[in-house]
MARNU-249901 format. One record per residue (C-alpha): residue number from 1; chain; z negated, x negated, y negated. Coordinates in pm, 1 decimal. Layout:
! residues N
+-----+---+----------+----------+----------+
!   k ! c !       c3 !       c1 !       c2 !
+-----+---+----------+----------+----------+
! NUM ! A !        Z !        X !        Y !
...
+-----+---+----------+----------+----------+
! end
This chain:
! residues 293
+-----+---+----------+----------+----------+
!   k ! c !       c3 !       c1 !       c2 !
+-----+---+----------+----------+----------+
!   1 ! A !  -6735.7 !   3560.0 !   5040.1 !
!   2 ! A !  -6363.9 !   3477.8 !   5133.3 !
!   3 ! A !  -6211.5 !   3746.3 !   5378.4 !
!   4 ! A !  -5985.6 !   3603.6 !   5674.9 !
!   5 ! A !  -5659.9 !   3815.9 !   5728.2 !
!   6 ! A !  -5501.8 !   3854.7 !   6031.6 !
!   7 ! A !  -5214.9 !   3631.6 !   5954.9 !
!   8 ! A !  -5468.5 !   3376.0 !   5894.5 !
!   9 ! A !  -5632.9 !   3449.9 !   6227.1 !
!  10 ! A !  -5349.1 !   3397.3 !   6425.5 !
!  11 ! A !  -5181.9 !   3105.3 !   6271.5 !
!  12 ! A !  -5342.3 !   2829.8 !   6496.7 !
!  13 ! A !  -5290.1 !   3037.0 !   6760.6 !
!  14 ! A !  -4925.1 !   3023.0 !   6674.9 !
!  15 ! A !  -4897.0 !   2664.6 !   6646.3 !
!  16 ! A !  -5130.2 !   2596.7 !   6929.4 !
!  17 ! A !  -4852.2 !   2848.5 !   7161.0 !
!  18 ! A !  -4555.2 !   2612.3 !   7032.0 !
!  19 ! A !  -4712.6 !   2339.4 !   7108.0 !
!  20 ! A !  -4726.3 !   2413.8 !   7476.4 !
!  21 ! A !  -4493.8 !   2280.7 !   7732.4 !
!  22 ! A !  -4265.2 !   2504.2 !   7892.5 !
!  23 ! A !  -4334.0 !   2563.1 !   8273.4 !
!  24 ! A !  -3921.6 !   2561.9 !   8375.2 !
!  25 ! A !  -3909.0 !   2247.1 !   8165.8 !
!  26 ! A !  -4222.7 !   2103.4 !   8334.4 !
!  27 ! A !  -4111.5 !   2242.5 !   8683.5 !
!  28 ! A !  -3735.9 !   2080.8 !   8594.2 !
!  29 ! A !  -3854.5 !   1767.2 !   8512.1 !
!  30 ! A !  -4083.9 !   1722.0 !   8803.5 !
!  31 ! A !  -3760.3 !   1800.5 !   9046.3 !
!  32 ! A !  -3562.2 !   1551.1 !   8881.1 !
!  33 ! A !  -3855.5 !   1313.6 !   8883.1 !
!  34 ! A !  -3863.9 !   1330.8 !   9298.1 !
!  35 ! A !  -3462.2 !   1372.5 !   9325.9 !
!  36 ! A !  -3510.5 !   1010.3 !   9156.2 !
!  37 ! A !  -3813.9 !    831.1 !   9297.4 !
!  38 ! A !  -3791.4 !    968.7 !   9720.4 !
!  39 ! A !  -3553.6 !    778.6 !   9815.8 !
!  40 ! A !  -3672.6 !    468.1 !   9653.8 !
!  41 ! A !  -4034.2 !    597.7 !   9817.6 !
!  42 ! A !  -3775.7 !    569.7 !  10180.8 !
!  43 ! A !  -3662.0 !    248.5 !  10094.9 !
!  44 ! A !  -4016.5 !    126.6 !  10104.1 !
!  45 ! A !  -4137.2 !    305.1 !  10361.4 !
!  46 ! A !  -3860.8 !    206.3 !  10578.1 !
!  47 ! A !  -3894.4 !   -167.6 !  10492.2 !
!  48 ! A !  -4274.2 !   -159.2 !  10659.1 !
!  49 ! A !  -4068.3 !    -54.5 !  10994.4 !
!  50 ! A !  -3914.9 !   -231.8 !  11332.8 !
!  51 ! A !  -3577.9 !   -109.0 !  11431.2 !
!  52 ! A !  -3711.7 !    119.8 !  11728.8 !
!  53 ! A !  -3958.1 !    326.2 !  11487.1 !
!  54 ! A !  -3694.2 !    314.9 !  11185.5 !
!  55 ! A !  -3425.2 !    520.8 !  11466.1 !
!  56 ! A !  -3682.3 !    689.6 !  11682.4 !
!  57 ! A !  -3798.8 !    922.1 !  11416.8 !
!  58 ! A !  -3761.7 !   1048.2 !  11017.3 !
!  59 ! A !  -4107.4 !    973.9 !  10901.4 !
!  60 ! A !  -4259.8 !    920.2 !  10586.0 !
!  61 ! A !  -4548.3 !    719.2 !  10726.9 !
!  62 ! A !  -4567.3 !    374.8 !  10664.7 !
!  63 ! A !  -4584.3 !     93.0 !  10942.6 !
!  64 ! A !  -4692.8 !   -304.1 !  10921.5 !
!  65 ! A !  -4342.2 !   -468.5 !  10989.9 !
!  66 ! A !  -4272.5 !   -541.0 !  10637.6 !
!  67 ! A !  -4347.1 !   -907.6 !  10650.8 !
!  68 ! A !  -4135.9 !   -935.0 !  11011.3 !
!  69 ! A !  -3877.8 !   -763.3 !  10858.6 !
!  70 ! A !  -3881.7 !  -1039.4 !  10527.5 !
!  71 ! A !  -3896.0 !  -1343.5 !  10792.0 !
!  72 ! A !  -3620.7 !  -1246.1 !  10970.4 !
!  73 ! A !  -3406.6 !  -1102.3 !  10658.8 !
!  74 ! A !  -3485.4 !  -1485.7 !  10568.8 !
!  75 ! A !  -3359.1 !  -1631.8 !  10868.6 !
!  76 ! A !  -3049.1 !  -1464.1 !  10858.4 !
!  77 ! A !  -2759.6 !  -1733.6 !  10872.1 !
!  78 ! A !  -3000.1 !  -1989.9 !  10672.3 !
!  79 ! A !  -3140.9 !  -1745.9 !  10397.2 !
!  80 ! A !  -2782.0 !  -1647.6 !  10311.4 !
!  81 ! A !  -2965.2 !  -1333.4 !  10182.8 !
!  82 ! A !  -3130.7 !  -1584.7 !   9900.7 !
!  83 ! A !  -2825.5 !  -1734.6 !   9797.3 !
!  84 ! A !  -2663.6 !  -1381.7 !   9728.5 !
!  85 ! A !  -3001.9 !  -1300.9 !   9548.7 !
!  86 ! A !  -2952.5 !  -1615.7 !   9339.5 !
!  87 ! A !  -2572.8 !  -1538.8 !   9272.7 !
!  88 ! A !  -2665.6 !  -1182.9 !   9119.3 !
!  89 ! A !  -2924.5 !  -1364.1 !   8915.5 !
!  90 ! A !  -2696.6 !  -1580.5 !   8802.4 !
!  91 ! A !  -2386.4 !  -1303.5 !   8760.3 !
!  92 ! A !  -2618.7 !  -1089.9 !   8589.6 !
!  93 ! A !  -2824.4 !  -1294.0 !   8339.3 !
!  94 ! A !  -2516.3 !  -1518.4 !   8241.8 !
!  95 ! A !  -2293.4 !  -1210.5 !   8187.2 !
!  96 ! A !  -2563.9 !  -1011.9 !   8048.6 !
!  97 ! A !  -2666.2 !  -1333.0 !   7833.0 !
!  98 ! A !  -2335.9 !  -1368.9 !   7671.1 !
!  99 ! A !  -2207.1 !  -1023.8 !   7643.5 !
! 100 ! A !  -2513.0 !   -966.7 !   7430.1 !
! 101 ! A !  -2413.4 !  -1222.8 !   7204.9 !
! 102 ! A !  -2046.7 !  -1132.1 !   7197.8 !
! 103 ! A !  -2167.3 !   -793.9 !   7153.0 !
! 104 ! A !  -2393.1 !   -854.0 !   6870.8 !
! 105 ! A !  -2169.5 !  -1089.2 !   6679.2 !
! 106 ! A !  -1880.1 !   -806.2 !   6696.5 !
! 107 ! A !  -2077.4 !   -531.5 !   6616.0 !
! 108 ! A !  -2211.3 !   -671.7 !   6332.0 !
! 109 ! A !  -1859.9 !   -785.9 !   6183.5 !
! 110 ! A !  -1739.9 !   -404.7 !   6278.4 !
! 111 ! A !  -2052.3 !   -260.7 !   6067.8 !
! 112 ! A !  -2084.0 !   -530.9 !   5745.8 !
! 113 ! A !  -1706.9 !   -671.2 !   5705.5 !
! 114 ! A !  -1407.0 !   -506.7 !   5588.3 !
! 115 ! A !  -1097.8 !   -674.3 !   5706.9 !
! 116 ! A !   -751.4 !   -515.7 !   5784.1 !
! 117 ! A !   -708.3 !   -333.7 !   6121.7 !
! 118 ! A !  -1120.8 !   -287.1 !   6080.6 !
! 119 ! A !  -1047.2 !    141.1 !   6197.5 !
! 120 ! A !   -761.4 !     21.0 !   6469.4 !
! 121 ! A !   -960.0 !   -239.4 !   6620.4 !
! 122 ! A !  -1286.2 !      8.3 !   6644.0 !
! 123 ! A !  -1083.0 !    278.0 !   6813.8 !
! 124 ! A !   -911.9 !     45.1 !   7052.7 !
! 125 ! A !  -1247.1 !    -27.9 !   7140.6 !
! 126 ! A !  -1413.5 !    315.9 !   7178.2 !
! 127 ! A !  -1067.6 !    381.9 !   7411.6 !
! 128 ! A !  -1208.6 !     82.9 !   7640.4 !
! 129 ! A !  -1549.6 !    244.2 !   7657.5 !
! 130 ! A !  -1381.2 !    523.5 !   7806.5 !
! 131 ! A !  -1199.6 !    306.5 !   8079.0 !
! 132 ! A !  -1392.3 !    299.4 !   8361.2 !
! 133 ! A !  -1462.9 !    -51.6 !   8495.4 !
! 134 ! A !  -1294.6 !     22.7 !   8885.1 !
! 135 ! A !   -985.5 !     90.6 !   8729.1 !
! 136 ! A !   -933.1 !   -244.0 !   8544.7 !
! 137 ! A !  -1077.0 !   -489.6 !   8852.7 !
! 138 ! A !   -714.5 !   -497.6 !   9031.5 !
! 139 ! A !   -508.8 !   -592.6 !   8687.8 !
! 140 ! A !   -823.5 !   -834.6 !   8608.0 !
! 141 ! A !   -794.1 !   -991.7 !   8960.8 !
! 142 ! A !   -452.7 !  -1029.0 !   8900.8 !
! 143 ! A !   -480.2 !  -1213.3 !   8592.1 !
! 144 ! A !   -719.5 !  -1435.8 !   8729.8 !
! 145 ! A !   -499.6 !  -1528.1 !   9028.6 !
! 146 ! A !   -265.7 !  -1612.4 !   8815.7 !
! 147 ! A !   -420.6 !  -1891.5 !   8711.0 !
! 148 ! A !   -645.7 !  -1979.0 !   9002.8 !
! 149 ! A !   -945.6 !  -1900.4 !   8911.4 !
! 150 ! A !  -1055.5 !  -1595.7 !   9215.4 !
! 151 ! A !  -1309.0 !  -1667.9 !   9483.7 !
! 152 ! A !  -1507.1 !  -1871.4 !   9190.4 !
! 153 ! A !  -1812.1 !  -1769.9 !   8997.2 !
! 154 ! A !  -1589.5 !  -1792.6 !   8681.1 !
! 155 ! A !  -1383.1 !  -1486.5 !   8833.9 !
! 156 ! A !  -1704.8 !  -1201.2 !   8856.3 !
! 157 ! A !  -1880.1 !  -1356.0 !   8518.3 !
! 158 ! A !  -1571.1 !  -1390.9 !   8298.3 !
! 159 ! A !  -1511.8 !  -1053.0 !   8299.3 !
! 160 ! A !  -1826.7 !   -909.0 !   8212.9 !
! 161 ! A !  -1874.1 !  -1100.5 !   7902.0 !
! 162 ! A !  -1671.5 !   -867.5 !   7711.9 !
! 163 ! A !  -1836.9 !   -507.8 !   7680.2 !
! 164 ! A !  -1682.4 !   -269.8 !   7458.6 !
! 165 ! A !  -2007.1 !    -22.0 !   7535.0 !
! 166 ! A !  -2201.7 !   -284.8 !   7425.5 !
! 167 ! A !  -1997.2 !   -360.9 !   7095.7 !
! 168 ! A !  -1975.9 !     17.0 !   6994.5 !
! 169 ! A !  -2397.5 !     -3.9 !   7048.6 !
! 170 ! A !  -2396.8 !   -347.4 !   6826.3 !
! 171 ! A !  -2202.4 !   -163.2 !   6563.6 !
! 172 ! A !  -2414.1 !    145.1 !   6547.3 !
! 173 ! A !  -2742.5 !    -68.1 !   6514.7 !
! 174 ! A !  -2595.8 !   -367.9 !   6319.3 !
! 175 ! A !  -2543.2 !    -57.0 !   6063.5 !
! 176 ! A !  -2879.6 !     81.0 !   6072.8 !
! 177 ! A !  -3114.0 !   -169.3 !   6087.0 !
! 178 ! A !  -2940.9 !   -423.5 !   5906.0 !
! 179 ! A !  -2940.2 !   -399.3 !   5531.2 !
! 180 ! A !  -2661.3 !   -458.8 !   5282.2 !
! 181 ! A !  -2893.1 !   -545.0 !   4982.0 !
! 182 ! A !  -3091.2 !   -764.0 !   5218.9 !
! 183 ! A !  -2767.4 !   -990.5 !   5283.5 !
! 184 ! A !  -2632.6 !  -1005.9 !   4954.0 !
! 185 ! A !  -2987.3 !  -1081.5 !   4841.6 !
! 186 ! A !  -2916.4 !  -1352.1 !   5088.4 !
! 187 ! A !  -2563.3 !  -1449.1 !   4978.3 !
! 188 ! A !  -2679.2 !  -1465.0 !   4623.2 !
! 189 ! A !  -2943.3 !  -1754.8 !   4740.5 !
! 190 ! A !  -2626.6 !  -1951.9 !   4889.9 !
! 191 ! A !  -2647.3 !  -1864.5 !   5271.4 !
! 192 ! A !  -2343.3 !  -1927.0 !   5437.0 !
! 193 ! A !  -2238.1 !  -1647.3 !   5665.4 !
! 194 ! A !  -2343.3 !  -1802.5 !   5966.3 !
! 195 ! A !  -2720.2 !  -1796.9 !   5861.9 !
! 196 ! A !  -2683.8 !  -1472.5 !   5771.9 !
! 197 ! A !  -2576.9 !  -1371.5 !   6147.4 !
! 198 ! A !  -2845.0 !  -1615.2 !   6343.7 !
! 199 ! A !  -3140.3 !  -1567.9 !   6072.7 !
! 200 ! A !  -3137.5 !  -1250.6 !   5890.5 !
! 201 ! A !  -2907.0 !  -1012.7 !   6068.3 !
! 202 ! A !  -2987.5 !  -1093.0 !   6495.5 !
! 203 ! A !  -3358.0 !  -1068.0 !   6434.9 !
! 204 ! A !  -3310.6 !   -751.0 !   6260.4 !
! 205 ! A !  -3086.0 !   -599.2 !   6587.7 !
! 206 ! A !  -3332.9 !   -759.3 !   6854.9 !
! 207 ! A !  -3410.6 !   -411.5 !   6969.2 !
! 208 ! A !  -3079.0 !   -322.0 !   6974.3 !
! 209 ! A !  -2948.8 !   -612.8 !   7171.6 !
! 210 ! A !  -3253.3 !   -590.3 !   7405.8 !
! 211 ! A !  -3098.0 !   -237.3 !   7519.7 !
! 212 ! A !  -2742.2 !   -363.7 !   7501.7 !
! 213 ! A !  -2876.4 !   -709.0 !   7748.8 !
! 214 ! A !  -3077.5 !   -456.3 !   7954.8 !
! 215 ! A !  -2733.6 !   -231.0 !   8017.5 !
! 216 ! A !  -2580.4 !   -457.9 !   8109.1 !
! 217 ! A !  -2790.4 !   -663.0 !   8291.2 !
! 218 ! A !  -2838.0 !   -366.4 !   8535.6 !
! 219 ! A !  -2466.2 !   -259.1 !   8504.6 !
! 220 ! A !  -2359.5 !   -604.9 !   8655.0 !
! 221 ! A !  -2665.2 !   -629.7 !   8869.5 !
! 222 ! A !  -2504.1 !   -299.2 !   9050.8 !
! 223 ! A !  -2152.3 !   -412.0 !   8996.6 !
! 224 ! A !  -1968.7 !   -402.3 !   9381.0 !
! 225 ! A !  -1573.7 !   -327.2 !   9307.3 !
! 226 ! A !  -1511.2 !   -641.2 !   9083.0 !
! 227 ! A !  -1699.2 !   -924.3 !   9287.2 !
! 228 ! A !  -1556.5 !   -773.4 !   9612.7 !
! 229 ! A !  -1224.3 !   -800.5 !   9514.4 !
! 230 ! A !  -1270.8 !  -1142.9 !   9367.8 !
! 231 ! A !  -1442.0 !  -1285.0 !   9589.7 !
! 232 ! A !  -1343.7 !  -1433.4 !   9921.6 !
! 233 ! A !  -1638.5 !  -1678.6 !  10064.7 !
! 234 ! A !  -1957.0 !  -1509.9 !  10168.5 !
! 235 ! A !  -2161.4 !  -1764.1 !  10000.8 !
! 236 ! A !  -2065.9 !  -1671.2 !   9619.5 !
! 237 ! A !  -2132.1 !  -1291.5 !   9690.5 !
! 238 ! A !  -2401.2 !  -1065.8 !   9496.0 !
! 239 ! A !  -2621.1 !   -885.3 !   9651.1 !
! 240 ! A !  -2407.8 !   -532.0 !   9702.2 !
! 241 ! A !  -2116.8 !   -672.8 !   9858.3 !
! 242 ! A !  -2377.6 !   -926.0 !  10080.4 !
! 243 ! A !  -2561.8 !   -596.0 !  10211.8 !
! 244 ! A !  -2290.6 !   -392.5 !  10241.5 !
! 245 ! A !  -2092.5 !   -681.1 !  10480.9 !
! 246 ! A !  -2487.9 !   -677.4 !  10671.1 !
! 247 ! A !  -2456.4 !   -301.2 !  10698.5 !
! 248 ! A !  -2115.0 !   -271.0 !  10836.8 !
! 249 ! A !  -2253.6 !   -543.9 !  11031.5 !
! 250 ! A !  -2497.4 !   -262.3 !  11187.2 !
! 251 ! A !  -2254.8 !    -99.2 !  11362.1 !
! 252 ! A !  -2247.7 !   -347.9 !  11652.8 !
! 253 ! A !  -2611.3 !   -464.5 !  11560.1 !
! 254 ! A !  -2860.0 !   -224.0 !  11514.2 !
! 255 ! A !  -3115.0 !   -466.3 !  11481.9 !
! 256 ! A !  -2968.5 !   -572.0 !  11100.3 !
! 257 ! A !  -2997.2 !   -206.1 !  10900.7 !
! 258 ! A !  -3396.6 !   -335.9 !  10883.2 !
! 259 ! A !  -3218.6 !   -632.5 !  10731.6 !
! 260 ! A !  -3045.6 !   -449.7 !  10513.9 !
! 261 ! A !  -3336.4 !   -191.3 !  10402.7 !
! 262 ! A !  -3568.8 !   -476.2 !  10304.3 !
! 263 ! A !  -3297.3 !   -652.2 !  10125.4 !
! 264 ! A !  -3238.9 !   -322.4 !   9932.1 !
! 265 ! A !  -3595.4 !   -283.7 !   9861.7 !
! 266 ! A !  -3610.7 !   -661.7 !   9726.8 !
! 267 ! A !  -3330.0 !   -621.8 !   9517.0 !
! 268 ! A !  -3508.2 !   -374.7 !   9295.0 !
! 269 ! A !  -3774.5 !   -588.3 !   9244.4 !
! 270 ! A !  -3615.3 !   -812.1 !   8983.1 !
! 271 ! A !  -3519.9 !   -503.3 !   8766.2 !
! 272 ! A !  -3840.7 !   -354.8 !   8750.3 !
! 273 ! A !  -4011.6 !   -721.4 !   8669.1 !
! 274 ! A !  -3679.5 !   -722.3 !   8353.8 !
! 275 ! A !  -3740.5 !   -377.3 !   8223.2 !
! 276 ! A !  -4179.8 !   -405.9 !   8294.5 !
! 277 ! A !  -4079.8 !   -742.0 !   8082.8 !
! 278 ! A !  -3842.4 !   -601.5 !   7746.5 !
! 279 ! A !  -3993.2 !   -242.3 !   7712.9 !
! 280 ! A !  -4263.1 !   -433.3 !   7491.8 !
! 281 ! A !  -3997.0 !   -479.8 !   7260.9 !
! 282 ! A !  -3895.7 !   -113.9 !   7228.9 !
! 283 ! A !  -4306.9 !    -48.9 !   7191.4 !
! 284 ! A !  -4289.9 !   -247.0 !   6898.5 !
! 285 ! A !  -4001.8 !   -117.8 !   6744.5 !
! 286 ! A !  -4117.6 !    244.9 !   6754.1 !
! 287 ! A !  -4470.7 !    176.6 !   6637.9 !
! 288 ! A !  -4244.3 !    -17.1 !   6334.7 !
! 289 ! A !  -4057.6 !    283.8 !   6280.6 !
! 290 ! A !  -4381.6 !    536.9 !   6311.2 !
! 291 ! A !  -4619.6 !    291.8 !   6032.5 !
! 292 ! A !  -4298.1 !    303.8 !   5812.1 !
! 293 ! A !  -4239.7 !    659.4 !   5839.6 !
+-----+---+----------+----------+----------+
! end
């Protein structure tokens, strides 16, 4: 008959103690989960109601003016609001669009080439991530005026094709998931360097550039400094600088800060329909990672 010790007693017990969550953490994570989510909860809360009940009281009970407040959001000078939805669409997914591939193509030189000035070029470029973005719109504007190219669409998405946040990412996963006996396997079968990019290497970083188009769809989507200072004519603005002109707008017209609240609220729609869209992608790459482990 085999004789349990008290070590052998209390070893589940052990491991069962670790593997309990922490009340602080649980309690800390739960406070930063409702620092995040009540004011989006306001946003739609305040959509649902008229001007009167949105300034007669602070209430987190909901109202039926939603559809009103869409209609007349609508209406505003033509559906302007609808243009400056399509112009953010259209800032965002073309600048998003091509600074993935810039990104992706540079990264992957910076991770499987060697080429003189490799180490200076890769610093310079960890110095830009470090730039913030405010600080370079007025030389940027600049250089565009020069050649008269402000107040154009040109002007907001020419500047967020380059990413250097988005290169240093395409480097770091162009050198992880990207093999260097799989493309000289592929060099010694007489692909060109080209096919190696578009048909071994890309599908290889798809999760990578996912992330990197997903930054920076949402960095441009949020972007207010550069298009207000390029831009001039109301009809090529995004959606910040459109709802912040309707909110200073408010001042002398009460009536628009429902305007403006829906047109918030909508605006967050499209990011949660993009990330509800791509997080498949990181699913699949971690249950990759997890059947190879």
């Amino acid at each position: 008959m085999t004789t349990l010790t008290t070590k052998d007693v209390s070893a589940p017990s052990t491991v069962k103690r670790s593997r309990r969550s922490s009340p602080l953490a649980t309690t800390a994570l739960l406070i930063g989960a409702a620092y995040c989510l009540i004011p989006v909860l306001w946003v739609l809360i305040a959509s649902t109601k008229s001007a009167s009940e949105l300034f007669s009281s602070f209430t987190f009970a909901p109202s039926t003016h939603l559809f009103d407040n869409i209609g007349e959001l609508s209406s505003y000078r033509g559906g302007l609001y609808w243009r400056w939805m399509a112009n953010t669409l259209l800032y965002a997914g073309g600048g998003a669009a091509l600074s993935t591939v810039v990104s992706a193509m540079a990264g992957f030189a910076l991770a499987k080439y060697s080429f003189p000035g490799k180490n200076i070029v890769f610093n310079v470029m960890l110095a830009g991530v470090l730039v913030p973005g405010v600080i370079l719109a007025i030389p940027q504007y600049f250089l565009l005026a020069k050649v008269g190219m402000t107040n154009s669409y040109l002007s907001v998405l020419l500047p967020s094709i380059l990413s250097p946040y988005g290169i240093y990412l395409a480097r770091i996963f162009a050198g992880a998931a990207v093999s260097d006996d799989v493309l000289e396997a592929a060099r010694a079968e007489g692909a060109s360097e080209g096919r190696l990019f578009y048909s071994i290497a890309l599908p290889m970083m798809r999760t990578g550039m996912v992330t990197v188009f997903l930054f920076q769809f949402v960095g441009i989507w949020n972007n207010y400094m550069l298009p207000y200072i390029m831009l001039g004519d109301d009809r090529l603005f995004p959606i910040t600088v459109g709802l912040s002109g309707l909110l200073n707008q408010g001042a002398s017209q009460p009536a628009l800060y429902t305007s403006v609240i829906t047109g918030a609220l909508l605006s967050i729609l499209p990011l949660i329909a993009l990330f509800l869209a791509l997080q498949r992608y990181w699913q699949v790459d971690l249950s990759a990672g997890a059947v190879k482990g």
